[in-house]
Residue, then its C-alpha position, 0 to 999 in steps of 0.5 A: x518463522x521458527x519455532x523458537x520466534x514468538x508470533x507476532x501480535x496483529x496490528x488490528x483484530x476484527x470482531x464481527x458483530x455489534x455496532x462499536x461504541x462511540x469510544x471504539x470509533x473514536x479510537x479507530x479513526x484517532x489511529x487512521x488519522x494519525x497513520x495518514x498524516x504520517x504518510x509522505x506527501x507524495x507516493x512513489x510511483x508503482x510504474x517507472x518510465x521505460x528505458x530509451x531503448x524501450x521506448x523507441x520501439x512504441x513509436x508507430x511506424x517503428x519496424x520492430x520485426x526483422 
């Protein structure tokens, strides 16, 4: 960043110590709630399926070596 731009606000502070009261864990799980249901249905998968050309040099007894 530059130091022209403003630093942006954390979307959540932690403070440690205390026990929250009934109304801060009612807030923070109303906002998790909300987030979660707000999520799409079905994550994107992080791993992909291998090109074709990948694939066919996992099958055993492919020669793989020259």
């Amino acid at each position: 960043m530059s130091d022209t731009e403003p630093t942006p606000r954390p979307a959540l502070t932690v403070i440690r110590g205390g026990e929250p009261s009934d109304e801060e864990l009612a807030a923070i799980v109303a906002v998790l709630s909300a987030r979660s249901a707000a999520a799409p249905g079905e994550p994107t998968p992080l791993r992909q399926p291998l090109p074709a050309w990948v694939a066919s040099g996992l099958v055993k007894g492919t020669r793989t070596k020259a």
